[in-house]
Every structure is written in structure tokens, then in C-alpha cells.
SELUMMAR-342946 format. One record per atom (N, C-alpha, C): residue in one letter; chain; atom name; x, y, z. Coordinates in steps of 0.02 Angstrom, whole numbers. Layout:
! residues N
A A CA X Y Z $
...
//
This chain:
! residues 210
X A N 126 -205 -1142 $
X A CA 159 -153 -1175 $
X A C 149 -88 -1137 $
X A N 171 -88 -1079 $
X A CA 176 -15 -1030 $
X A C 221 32 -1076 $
X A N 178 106 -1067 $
X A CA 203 165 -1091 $
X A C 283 176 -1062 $
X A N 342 215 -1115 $
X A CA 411 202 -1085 $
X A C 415 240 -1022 $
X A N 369 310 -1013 $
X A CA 369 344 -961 $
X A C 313 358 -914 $
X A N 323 369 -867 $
X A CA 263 380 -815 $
X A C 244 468 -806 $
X A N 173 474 -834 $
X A CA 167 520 -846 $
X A C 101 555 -801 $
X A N 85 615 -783 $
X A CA 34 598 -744 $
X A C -42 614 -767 $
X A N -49 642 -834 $
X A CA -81 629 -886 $
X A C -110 569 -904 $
X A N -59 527 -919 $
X A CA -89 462 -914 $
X A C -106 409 -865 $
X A N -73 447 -818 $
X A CA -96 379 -740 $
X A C -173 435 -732 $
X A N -179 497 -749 $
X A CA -239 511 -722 $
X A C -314 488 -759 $
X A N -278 463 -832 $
X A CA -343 439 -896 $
X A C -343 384 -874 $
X A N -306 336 -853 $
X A CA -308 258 -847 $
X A C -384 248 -840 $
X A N -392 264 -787 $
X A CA -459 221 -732 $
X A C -537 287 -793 $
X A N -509 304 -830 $
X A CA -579 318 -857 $
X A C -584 343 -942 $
X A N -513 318 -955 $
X A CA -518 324 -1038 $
X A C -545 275 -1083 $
X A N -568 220 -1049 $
X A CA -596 177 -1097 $
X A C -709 165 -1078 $
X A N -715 141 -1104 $
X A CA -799 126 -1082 $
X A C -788 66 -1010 $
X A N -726 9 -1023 $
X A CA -742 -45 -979 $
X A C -707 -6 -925 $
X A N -655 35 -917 $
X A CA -621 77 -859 $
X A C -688 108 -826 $
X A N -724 147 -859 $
X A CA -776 190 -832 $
X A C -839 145 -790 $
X A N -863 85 -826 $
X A CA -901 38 -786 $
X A C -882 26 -737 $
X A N -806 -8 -742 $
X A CA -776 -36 -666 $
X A C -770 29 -609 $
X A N -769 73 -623 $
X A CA -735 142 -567 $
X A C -835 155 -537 $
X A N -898 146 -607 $
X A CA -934 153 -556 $
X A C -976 85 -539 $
X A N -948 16 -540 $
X A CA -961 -23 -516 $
X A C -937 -42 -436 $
X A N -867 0 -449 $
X A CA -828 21 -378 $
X A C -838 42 -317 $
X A N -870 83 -352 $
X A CA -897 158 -318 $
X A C -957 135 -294 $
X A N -1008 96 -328 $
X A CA -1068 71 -292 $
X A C -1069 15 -224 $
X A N -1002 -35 -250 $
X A CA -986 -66 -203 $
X A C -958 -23 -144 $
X A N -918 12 -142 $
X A CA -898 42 -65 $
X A C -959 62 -24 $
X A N -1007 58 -55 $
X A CA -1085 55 6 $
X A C -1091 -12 36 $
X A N -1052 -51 20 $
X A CA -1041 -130 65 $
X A C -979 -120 111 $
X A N -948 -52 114 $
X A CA -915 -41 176 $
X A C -853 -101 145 $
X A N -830 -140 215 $
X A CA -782 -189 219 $
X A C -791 -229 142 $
X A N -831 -254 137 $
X A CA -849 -310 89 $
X A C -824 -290 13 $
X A N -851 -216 5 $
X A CA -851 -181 -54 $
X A C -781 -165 -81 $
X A N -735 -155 -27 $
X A CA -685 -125 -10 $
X A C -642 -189 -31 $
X A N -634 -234 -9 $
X A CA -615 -304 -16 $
X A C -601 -321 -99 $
X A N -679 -322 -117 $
X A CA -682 -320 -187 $
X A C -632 -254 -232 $
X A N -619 -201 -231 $
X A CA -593 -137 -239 $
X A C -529 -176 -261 $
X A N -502 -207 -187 $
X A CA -451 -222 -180 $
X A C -417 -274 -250 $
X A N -453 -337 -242 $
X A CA -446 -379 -293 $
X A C -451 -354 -356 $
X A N -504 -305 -386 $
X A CA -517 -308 -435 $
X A C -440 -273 -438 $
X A N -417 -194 -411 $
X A CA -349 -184 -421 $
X A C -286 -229 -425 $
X A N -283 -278 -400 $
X A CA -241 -324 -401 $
X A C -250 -343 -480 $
X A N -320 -360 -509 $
X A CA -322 -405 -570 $
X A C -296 -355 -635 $
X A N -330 -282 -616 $
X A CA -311 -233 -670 $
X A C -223 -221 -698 $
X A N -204 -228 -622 $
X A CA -123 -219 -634 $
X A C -91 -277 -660 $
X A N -121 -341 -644 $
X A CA -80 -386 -671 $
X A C -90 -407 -744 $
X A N -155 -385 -776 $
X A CA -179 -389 -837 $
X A C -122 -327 -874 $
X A N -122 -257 -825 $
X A CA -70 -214 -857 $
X A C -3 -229 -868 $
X A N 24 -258 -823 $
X A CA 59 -292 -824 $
X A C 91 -330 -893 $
X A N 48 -382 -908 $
X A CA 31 -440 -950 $
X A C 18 -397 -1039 $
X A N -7 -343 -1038 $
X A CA -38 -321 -1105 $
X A C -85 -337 -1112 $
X A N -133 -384 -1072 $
X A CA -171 -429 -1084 $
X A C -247 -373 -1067 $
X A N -265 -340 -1126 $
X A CA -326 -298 -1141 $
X A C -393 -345 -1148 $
X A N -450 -319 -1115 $
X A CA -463 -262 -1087 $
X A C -433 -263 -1035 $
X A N -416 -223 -985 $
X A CA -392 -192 -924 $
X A C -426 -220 -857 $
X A N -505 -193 -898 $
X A CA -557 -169 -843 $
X A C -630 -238 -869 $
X A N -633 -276 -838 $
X A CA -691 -332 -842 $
X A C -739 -353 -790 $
X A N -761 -280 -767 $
X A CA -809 -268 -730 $
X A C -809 -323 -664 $
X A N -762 -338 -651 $
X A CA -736 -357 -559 $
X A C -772 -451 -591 $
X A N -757 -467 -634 $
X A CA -773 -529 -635 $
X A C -715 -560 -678 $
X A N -666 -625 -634 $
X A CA -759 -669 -609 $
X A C -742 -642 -542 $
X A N -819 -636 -502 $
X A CA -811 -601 -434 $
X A C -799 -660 -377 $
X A N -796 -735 -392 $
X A CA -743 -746 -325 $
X A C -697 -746 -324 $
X A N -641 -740 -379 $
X A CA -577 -738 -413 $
X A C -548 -673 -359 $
X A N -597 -628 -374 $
X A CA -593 -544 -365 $
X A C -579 -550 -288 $
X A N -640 -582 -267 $
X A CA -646 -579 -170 $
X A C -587 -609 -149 $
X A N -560 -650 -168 $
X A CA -513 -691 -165 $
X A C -449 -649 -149 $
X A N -418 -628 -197 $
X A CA -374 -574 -213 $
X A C -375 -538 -171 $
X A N -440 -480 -178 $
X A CA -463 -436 -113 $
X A C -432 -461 -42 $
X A N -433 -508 -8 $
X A CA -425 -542 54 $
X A C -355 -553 67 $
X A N -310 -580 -10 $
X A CA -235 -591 3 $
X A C -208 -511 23 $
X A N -236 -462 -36 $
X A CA -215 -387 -11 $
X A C -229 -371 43 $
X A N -307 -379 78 $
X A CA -336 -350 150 $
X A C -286 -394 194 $
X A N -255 -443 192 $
X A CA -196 -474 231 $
X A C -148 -458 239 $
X A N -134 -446 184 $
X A CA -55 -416 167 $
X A C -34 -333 207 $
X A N -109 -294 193 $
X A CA -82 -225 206 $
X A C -99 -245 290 $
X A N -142 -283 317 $
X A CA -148 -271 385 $
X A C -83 -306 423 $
X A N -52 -351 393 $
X A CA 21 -376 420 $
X A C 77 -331 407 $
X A N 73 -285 354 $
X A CA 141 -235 353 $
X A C 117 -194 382 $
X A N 77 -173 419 $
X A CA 37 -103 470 $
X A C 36 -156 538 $
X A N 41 -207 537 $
X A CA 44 -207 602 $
X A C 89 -190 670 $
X A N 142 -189 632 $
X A CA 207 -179 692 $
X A C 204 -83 722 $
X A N 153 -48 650 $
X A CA 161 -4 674 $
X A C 83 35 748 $
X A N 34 -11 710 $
X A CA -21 -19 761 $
X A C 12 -44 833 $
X A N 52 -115 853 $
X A CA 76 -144 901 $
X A C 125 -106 926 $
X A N 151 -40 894 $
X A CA 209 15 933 $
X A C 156 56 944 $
X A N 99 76 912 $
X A CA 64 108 930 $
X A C 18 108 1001 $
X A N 18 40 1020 $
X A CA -40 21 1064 $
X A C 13 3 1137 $
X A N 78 2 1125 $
X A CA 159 18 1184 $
X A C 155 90 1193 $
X A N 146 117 1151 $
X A CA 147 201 1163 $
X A C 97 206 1206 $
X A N 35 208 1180 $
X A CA -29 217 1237 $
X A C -22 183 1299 $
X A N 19 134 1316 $
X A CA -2 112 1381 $
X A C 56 134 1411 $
X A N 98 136 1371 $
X A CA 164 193 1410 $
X A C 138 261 1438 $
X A N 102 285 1405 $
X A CA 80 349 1409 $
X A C 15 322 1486 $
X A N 1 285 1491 $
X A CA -60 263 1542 $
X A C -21 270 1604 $
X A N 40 220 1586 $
X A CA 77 213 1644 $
X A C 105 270 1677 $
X A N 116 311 1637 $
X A CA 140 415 1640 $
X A C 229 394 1647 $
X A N 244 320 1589 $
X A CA 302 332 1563 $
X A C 310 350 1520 $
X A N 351 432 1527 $
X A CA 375 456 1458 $
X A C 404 453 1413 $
X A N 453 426 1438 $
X A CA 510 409 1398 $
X A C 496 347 1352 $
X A N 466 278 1387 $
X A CA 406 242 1318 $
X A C 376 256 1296 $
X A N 341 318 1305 $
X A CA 283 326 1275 $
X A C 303 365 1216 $
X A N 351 407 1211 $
X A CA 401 443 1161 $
X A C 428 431 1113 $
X A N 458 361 1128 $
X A CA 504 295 1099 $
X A C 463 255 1062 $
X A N 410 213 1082 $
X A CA 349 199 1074 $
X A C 322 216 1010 $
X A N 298 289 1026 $
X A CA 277 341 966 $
X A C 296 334 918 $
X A N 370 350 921 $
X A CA 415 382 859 $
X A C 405 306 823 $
X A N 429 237 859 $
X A CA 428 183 809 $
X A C 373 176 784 $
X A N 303 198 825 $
X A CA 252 160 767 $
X A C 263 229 713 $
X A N 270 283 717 $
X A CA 289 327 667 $
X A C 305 277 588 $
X A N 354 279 630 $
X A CA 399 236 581 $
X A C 397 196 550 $
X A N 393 130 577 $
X A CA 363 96 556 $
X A C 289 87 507 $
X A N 277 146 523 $
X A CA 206 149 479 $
X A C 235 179 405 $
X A N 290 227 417 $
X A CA 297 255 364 $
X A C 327 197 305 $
X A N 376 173 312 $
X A CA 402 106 293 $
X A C 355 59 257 $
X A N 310 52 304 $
X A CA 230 9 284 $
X A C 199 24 208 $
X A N 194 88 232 $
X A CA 134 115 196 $
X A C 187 144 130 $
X A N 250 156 124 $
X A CA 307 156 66 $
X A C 305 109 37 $
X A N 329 47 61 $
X A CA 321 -12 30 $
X A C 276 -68 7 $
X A N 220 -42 52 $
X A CA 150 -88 28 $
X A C 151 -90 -55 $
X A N 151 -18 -96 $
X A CA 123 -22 -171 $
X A C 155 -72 -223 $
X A N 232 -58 -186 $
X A CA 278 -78 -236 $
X A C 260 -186 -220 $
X A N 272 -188 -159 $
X A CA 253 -256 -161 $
X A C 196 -297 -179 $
X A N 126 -255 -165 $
X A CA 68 -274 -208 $
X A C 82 -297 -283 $
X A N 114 -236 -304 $
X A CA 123 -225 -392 $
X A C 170 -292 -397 $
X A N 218 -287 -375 $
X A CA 243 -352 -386 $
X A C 218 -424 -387 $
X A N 165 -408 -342 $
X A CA 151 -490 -343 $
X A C 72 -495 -402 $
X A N 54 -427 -400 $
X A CA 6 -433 -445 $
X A C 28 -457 -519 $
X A N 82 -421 -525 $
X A CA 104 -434 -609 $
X A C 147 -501 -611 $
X A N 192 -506 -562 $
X A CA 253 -578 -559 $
X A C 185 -653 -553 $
X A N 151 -635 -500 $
X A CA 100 -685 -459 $
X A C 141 -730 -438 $
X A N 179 -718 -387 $
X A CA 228 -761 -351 $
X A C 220 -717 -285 $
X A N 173 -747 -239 $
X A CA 147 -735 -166 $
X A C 204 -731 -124 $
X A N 262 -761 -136 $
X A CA 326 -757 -82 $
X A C 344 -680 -65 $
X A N 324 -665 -128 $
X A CA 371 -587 -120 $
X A C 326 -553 -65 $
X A N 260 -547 -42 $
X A CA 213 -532 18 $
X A C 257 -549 66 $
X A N 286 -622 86 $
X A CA 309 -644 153 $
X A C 386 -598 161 $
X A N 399 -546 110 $
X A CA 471 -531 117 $
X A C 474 -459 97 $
X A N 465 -412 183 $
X A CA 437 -353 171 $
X A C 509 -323 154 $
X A N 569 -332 173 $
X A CA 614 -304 162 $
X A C 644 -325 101 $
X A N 642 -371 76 $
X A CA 656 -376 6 $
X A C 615 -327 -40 $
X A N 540 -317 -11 $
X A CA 507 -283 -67 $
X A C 529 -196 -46 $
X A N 572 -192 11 $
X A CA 587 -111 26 $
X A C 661 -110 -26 $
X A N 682 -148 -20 $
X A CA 769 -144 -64 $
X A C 718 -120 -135 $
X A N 702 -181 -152 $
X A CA 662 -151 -232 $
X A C 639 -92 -252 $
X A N 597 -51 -205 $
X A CA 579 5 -214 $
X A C 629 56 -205 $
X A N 679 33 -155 $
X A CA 747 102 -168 $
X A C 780 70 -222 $
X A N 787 15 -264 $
X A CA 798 24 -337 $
X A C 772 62 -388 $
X A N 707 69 -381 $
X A CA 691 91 -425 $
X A C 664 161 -401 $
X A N 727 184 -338 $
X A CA 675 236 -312 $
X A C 650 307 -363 $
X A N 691 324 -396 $
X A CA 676 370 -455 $
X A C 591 374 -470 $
X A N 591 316 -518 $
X A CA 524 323 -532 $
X A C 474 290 -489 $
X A N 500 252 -439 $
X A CA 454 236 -379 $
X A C 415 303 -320 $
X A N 462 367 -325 $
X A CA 446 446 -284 $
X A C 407 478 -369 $
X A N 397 459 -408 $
X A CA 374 488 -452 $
X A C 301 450 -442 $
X A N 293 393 -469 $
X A CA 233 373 -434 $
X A C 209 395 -379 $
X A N 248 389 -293 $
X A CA 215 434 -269 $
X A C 180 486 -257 $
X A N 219 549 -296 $
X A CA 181 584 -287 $
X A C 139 623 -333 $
X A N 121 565 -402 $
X A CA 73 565 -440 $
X A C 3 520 -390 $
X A N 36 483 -342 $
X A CA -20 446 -287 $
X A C -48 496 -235 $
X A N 13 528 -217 $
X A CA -30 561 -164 $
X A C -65 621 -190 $
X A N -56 633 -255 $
X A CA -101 694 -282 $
X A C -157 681 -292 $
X A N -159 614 -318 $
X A CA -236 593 -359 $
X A C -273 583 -288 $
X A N -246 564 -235 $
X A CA -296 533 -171 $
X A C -305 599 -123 $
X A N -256 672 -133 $
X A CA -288 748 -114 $
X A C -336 747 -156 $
X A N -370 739 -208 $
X A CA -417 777 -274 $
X A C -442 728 -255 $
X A N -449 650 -250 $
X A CA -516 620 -234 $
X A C -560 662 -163 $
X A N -537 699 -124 $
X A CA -566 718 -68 $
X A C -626 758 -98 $
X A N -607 796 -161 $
X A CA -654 853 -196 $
X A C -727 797 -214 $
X A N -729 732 -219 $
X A CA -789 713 -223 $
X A C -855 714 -149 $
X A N -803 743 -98 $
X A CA -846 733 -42 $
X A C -899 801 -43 $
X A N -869 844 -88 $
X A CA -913 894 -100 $
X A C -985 876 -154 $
X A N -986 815 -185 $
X A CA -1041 789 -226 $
X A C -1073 761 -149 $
X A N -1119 796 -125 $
X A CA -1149 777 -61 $
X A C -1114 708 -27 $
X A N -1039 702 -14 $
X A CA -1000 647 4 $
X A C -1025 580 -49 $
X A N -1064 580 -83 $
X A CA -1098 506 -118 $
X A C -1030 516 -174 $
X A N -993 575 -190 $
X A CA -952 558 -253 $
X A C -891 522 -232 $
X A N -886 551 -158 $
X A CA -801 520 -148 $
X A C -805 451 -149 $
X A N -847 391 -158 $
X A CA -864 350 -160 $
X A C -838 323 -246 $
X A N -828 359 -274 $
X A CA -813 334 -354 $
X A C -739 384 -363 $
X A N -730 457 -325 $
X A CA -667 455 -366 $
X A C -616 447 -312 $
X A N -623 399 -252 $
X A CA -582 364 -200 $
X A C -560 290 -250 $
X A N -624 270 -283 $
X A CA -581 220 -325 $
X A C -559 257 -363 $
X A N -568 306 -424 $
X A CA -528 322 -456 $
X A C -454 364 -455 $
X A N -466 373 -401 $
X A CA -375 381 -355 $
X A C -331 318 -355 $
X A N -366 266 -333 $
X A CA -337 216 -312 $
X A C -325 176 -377 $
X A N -348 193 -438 $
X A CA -337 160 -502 $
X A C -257 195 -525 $
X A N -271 262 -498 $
X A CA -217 297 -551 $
X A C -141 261 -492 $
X A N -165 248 -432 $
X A CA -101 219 -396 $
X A C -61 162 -411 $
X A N -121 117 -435 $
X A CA -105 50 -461 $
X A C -70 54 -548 $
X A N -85 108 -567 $
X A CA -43 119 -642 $
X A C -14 149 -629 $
X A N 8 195 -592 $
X A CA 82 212 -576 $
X A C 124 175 -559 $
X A N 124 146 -505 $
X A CA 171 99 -490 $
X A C 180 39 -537 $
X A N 153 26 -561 $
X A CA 158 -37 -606 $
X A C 200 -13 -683 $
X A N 174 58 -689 $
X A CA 240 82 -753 $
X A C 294 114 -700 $
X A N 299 119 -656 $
X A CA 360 141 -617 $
X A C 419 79 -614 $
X A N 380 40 -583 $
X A CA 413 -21 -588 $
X A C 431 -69 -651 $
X A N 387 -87 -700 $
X A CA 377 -105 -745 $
X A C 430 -86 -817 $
X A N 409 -12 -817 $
X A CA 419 10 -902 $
X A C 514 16 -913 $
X A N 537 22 -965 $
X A CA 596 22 -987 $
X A C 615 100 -957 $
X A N 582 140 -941 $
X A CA 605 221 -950 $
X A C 635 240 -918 $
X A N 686 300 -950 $
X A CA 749 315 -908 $
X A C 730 386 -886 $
X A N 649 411 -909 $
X A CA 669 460 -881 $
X A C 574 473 -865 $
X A N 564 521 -804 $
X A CA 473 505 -823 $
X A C 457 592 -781 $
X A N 381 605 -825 $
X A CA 371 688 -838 $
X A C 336 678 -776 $
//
């Protein structure tokens, strides 16, 4: 039962209006001191939150268990985002050796595509996660351009999510001022309010969002 509109009030309470939200964000937060590993987990447990949001299926937040379920998950996402970033890393790494070679004109060309390509990437990554988190039909991962058409469907409230995303992940930076140990808890709690945005972006009936 997603809210009809996407609001940023409420993508910003998600990840800490309840007691089990607040455990998981600093169970989160403790894990990103496992670096890669921690991060992995982050990953999954976001996958499970959205598809439970998804679902209606309360509580939300069940403290990253069960945790191989979680790692699991974690690994399909750590796959997923490093295969839609790759084409723009592999234009990236033509640019540099263009640039070695002191060809400019590849190295220019080069550039601009991994530009690009990255931008594309990193647009469409959320919307296709969310999808497969809530649908759980893995095909939609193998079909990056299907999941880019989707998101210019719903581009309305898909740029509304955005840039309720890219706000919450400027203001997670303000934890690096808790002697850097905070950005560690509100980097997940950025990344919570991303995963409920997009999921009522995509998701909810609403024709219109604040």
C-alpha cells in the first residue's frame, strides 16, 4: 500500500520513522566498516526493503536477516551496477590510452562516450534495481534498455525521485563532519530514502507528487 504521492517528507522519514528502520540504518552503518563486504550487505538488505515495500508486506526493516538471503542479493546488485558502468569505465580506459598515444581526437571521442554512457548507467540503474526488487523477475537486469524506456515512462515522477536522491546523498556528506564515523550511517540513510523514492515513483497510482 505505497503512499499516492512521492513526497520528500516522507522518502526522508522512511529509513528512520519506525524502531526496526532505525536498527537497520545503524546496523548499516556499522557494517560499512567491512568496507566491500559491508557494502554488499547494504546492498541486499536495500533490495529486500523495497521489495517488502513493494509487497505491503510490514515490517519493512528486519535487521538484514536472514543474512545469506541478504549477501546473496547484495552480489546480484554489486553485478548488476558493475555491468551497467562498465561500458562507461571501458570508454573510459580508450580515452586514456588515446590520450597516451597523444591521439586527440580519441581521446575526446573516447571521453565524451564514457561521459555518457555513465550518465545513462547511473539514470537507469535505480529504476531497474526497483523493478526487479519488487517484480523479482531477474530478466529485467539482462535488459538495460528496456529498463531506460521504463524510466522515460514514468519520467515525471522518476526526475522527482531523483532529485529527492540526489538531495538526500548532498546532506549525507554533513555526517563526515561527525568526525567522518557519521557518514557511515547517514550514507545508508541516503541510500534508504533512494530506494523509497523510486519504488513510490514507479510503483504508486499518483498523478501528481510534492
Amino acid at each position: 500500500m505505497l503512499p499516492r504521492a512521492l513526497t520528500l517528507r516522507d522518502a526522508f522519514a522512511f529509513p528512520i520513522e519506525t524502531k526496526e528502520a532505525r536498527r537497520d540504518l545503524l546496523i548499516g552503518g556499522c557494517l560499512l566498516i567491512l568496507l566491500l563486504v559491508g557494502w554488499i550487505l547494504n546492498l541486499g538488505n536495500r533490495l529486500n526493503v523495497v521489495s517488502r515495500l513493494g509487497a505491503g508486506d510490514r515490517p519493512y526493516f528486519r535487521a538484514f536477516r536472514p543474512w545469506g538471503y541478504t549477501f546473496q542479493r547484495g552480489c546480484v546488485s554489486f553485478a548488476t551496477i558493475s555491468a551497467y558502468l562498465s561500458p562507461a569505465a571501458l570508454f573510459g580506459l580508450l580515452a586514456f590510452w588515446c590520450r597516451q598515444q597523444r591521439f586527440a581526437a580519441g581521446h575526446y571521442s573516447m571521453a565524451g562516450l564514457s561521459a555518457l554512457a555513465f550518465c545513462v548507467g547511473v539514470f537507469t540503474l535505480p529504476g531497474c534495481m526497483t523493478v526487479y526488487a519488487v517484480e523479482g523477475d531477474a530478466r529485467v537486469l539482462r535488459r538495460p534498455l528496456a529498463a531506460f524506456r521504463r524510466a522515460l515512462t514514468h519520467r515525471r515522477t522518476y526526475l522527482q525521485a531523483w532529485r529527492i536522491s540526489l538531495l538526500s546523498i548532498g546532506l549525507s556528506f554533513l555526517g563526515l563532519l561527525a568526525l567522518g564515523i557519521g557518514f557511515l550511517f547517514t550514507s545508508v540513510w541516503a541510500w534508504d530514502v533512494v530506494g523509497y523514492a523510486f519504488t513510490v515513483a514507479m510503483y504508486s497510482d499518483a498523478k501528481d507528487s510534492a
